[in-house]
C-alpha positions as a Python dict, from the first residue, in 0.01 Angstrom:
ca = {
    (1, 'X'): (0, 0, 0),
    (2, 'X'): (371, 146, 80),
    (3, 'X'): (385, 232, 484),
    (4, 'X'): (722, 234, 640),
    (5, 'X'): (901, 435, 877),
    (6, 'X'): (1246, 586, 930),
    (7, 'X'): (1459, 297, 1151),
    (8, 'X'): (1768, 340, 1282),
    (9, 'X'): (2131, 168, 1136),
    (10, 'X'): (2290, 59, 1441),
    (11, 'X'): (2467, -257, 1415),
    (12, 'X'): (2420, -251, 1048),
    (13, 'X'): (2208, -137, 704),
    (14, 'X'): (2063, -484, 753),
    (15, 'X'): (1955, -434, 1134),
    (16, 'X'): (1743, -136, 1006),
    (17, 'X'): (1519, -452, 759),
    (18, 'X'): (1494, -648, 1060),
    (19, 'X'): (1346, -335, 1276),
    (20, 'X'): (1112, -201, 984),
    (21, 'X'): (949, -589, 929),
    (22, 'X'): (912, -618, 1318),
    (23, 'X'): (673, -265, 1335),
    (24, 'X'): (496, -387, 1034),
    (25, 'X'): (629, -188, 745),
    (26, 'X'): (718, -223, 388),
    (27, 'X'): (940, 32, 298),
    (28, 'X'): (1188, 230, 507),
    (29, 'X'): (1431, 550, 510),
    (30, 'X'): (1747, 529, 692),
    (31, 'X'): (2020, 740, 714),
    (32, 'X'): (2373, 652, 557),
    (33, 'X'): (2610, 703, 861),
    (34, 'X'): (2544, 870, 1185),
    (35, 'X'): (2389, 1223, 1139),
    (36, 'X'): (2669, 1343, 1452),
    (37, 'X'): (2877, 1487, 1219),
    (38, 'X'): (3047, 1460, 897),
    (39, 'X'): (3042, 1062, 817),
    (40, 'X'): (3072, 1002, 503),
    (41, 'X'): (2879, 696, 335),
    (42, 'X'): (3169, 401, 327),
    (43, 'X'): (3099, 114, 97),
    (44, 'X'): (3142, -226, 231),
    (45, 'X'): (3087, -539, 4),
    (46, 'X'): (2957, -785, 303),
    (47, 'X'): (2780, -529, 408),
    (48, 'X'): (2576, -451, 81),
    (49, 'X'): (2572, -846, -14),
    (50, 'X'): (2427, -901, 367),
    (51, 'X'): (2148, -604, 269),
    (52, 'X'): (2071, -679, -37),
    (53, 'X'): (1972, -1033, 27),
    (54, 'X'): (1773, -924, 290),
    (55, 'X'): (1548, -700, 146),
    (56, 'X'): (1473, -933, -76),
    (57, 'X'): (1399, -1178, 81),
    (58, 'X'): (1165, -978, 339),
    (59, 'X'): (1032, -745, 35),
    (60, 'X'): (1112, -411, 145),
    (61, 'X'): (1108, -167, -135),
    (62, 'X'): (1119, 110, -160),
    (63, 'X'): (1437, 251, 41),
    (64, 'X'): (1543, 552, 114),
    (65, 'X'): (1835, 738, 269),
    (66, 'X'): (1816, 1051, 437),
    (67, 'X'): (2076, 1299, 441),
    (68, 'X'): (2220, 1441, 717),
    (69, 'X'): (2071, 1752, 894),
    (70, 'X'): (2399, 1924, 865),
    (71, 'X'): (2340, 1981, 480),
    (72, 'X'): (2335, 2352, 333),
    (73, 'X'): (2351, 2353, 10),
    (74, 'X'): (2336, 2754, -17),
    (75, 'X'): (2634, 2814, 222),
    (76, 'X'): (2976, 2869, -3),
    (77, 'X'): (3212, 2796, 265),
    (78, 'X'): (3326, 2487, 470),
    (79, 'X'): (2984, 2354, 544),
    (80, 'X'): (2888, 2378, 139),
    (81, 'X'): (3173, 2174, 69),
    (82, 'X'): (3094, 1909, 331),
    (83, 'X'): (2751, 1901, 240),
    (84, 'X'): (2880, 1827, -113),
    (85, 'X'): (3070, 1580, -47),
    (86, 'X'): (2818, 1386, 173),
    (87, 'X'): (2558, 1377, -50),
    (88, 'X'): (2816, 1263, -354),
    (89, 'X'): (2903, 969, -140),
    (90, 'X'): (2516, 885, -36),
    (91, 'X'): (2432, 922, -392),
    (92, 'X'): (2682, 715, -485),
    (93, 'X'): (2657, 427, -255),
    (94, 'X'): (2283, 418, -274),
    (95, 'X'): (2225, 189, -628),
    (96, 'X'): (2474, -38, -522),
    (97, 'X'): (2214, -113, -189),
    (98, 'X'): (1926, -100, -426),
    (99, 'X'): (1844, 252, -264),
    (100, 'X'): (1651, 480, -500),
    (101, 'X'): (1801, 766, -379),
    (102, 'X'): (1822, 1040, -73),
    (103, 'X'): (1592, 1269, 71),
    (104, 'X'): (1741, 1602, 156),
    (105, 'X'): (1668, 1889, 333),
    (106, 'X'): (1845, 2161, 126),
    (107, 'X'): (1960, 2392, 393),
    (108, 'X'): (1899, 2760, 482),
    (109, 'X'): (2017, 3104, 333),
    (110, 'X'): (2115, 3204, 711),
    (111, 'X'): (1933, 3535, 697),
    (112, 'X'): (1804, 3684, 417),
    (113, 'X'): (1780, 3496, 31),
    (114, 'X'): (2012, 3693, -237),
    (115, 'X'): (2078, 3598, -593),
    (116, 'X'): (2469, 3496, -495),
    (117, 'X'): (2376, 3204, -217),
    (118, 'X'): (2049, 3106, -470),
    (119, 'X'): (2333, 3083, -710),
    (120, 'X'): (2574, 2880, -501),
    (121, 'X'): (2268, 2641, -406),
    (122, 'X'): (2190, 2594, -779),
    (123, 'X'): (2532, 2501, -891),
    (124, 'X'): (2625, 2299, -575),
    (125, 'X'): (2289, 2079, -673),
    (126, 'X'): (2387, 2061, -1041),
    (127, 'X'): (2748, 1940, -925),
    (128, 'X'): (2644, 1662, -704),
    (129, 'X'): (2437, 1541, -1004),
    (130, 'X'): (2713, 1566, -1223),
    (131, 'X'): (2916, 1339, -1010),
    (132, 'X'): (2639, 1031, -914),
    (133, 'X'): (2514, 803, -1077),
    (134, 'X'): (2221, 807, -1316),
    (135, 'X'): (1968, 575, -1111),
    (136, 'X'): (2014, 798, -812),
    (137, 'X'): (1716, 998, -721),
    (138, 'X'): (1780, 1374, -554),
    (139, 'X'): (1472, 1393, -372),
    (140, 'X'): (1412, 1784, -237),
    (141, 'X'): (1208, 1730, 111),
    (142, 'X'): (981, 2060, 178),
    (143, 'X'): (1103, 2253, 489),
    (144, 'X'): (927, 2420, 734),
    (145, 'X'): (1129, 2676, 1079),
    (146, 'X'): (1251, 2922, 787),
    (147, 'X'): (1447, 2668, 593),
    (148, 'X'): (1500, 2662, 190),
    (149, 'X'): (1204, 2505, 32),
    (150, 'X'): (870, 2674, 263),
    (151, 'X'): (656, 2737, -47),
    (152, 'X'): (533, 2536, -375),
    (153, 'X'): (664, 2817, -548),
    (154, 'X'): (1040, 2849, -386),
    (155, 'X'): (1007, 2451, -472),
    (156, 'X'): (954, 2470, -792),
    (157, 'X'): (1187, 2789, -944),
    (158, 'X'): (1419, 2541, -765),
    (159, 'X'): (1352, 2237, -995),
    (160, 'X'): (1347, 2470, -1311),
    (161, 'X'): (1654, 2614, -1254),
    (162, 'X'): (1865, 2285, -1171),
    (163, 'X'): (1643, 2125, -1492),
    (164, 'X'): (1735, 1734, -1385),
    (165, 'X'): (1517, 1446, -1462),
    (166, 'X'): (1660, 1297, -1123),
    (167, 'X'): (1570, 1545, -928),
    (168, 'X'): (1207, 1442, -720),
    (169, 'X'): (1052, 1508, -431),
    (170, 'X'): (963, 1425, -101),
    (171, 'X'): (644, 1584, 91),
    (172, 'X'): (601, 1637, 483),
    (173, 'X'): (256, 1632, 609),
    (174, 'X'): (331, 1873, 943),
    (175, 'X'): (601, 2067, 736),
    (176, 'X'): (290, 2160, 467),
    (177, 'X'): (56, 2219, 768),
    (178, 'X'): (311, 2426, 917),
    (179, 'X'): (369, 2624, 639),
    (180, 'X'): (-18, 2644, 585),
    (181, 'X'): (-123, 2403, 334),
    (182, 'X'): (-375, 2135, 496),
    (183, 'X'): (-623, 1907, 330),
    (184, 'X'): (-880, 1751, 581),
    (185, 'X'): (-1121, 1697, 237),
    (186, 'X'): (-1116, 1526, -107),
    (187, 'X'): (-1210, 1898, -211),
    (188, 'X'): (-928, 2076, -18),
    (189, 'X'): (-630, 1792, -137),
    (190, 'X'): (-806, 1847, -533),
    (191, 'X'): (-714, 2190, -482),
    (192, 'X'): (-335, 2147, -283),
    (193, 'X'): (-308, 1849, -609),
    (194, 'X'): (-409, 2094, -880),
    (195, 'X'): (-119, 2374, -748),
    (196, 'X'): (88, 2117, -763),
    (197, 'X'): (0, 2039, -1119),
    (198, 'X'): (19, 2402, -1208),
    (199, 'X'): (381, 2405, -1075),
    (200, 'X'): (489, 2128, -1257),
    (201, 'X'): (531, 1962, -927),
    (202, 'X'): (295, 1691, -928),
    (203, 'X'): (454, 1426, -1163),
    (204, 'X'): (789, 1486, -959),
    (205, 'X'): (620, 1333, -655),
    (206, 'X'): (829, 1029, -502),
    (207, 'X'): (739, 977, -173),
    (208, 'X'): (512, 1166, 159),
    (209, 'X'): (614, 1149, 467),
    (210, 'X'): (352, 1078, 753),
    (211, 'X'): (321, 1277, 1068),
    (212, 'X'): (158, 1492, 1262),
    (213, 'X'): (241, 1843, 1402),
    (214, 'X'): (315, 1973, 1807),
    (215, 'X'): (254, 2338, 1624),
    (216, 'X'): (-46, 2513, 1532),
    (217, 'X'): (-135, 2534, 1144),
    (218, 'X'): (72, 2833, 975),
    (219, 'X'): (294, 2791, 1274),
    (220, 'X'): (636, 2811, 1062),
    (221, 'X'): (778, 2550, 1318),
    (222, 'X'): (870, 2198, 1196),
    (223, 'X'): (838, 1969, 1551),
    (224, 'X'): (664, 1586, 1435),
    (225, 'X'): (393, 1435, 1641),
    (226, 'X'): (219, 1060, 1689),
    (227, 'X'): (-66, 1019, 1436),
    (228, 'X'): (-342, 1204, 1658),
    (229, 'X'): (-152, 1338, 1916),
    (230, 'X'): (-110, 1666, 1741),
    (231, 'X'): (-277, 1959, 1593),
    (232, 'X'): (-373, 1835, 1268),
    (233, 'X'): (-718, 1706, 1173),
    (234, 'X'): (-671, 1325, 1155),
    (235, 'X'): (-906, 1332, 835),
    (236, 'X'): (-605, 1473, 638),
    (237, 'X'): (-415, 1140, 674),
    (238, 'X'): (-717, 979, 609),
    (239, 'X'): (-756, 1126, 272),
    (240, 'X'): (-413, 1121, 147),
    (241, 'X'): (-431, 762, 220),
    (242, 'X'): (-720, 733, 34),
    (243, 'X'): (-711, 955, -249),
    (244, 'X'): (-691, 832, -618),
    (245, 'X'): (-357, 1026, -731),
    (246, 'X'): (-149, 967, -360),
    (247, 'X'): (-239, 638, -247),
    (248, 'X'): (14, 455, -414),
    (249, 'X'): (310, 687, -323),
    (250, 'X'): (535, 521, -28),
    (251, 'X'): (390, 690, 279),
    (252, 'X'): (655, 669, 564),
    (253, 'X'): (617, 774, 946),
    (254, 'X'): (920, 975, 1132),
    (255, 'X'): (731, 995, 1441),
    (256, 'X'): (883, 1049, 1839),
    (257, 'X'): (636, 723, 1936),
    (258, 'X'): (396, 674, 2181),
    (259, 'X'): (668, 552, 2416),
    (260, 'X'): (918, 830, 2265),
    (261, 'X'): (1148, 556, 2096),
    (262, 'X'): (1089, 668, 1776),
    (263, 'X'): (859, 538, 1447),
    (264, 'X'): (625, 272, 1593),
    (265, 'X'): (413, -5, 1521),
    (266, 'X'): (135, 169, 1727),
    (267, 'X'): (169, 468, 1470),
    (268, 'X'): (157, 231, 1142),
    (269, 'X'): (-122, 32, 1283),
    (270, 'X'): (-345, 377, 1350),
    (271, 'X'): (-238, 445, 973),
    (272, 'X'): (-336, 125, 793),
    (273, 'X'): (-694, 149, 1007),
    (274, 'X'): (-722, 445, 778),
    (275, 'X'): (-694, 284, 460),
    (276, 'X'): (-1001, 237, 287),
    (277, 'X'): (-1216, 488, 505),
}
């Protein structure tokens, strides 16, 4: 089984192998350059030689970045263009790390949707695809605190419309409890798995992250919690763990930690003692 955890980059992409192996993981999501501003993803060849041996030799796969927080796809101004540009220089420099692609958080319409910043969102995804590579996935995260991407229905108009077989995506347990989808049953994840289906969502799975929520269900708020420190039922980890058609996705934690350092071994231990429940 894929468990990992989002791990921080200072002193190096390599440093963030070295902290993921040390909780106990097996795959990890980092981000490309410091999410303070726009830093755009530099390629250095030491660098990726340095990581690339690494991960091999301590057999962490999958990787993942994740985009800045700054990204909004839908704006048409300043912070579009930036947003382009970072993500065409993530995508970019991702295959050459042997990183399968970046998660993103598309953004938000900054008020009400209309068809012009739908459009703008659209074209800005179909021209960052344009200009990366191939083998470099666009992975849409869902959102939750009235960003782009609430509903399995927003979702997936948004993958028919930009029509791209690189285009995946990336589910958040407390952003899907937030926005009221839960499944503390085999029954109840059936029925989230057969929407999914429906949508033509399902098969565009790539990876889940893992974490609980500080908000009530249907909240609309997006704040992560420690594995059972939150509101959600603890059996819904158990049975996406555990379920036939999710259980070998990567599953990885962005949790504050029980001693508020961030991801934690404590959190990836409580999750593998769920694994085969």
């Amino acid at each position: 089984m894929k468990l990992g955890a989002h791990q921080s980059i200072s002193g190096g992409y390599s440093e963030a192998l070295k902290r993921i192996r040390n909780i106990g993981g097996n795959c990890l999501q980092i981000f490309s350059s410091s999410p303070r501003g726009w830093n755009f993803a530099k390629e250095n060849k030491q660098e990726i030689f340095q990581f690339l041996n690494l991960k091999s030799q301590l057999n962490i796969d999958p990787i993942y970045f994740h985009a800045t927080y700054l990204i909004n796809l839908a704006d048409d101004s300043r912070i579009g263009h930036m947003s382009k540009l970072s993500l065409i220089a993530e995508l970019n420099l991702a295959p050459k790390l042997g990183i399968k692609g970046s998660i993103i958080h598309l953004g938000s319409y900054k008020g009400k949707p209309s068809p012009q910043k739908y459009k703008t969102l659209i074209s800005q995804i179909k021209e960052i695809l344009e200009k990366t590579p191939e083998e470099s996935l666009f992975i849409i995260e869902n959102a939750g605190n009235r960003k782009i991407g609430q509903t399995l229905e927003e979702i997936s108009q948004i993958v028919k419309d930009v029509d791209d077989k690189r285009v995946r995506l990336c589910f958040d347990t407390c952003h899907l409890f937030s926005n009221g989808y839960k499944f503390n049953t085999t029954k109840e994840l059936d029925i989230f798995l057969d929407k999914l289906d429906q949508l033509g969502l399902l098969q565009l799975i790539e990876v889940f992250h893992v974490n609980d929520s500080r908000d009530e269900f249907n909240s609309g708020h997006d704040r992560h919690d420690n594995i059972g420190q939150g509101k959600m039922n603890i059996d819904e980890f158990k049975t996406l763990l555990n379920h036939p058609l999710t259980k070998n996705f990567p599953f990885i934690i962005e949790t504050p930690g029980f001693e508020k350092k961030g991801p934690d071994k404590k959190n990836l231990d409580i999750l593998k003692s769920f694994v085969g429940i």
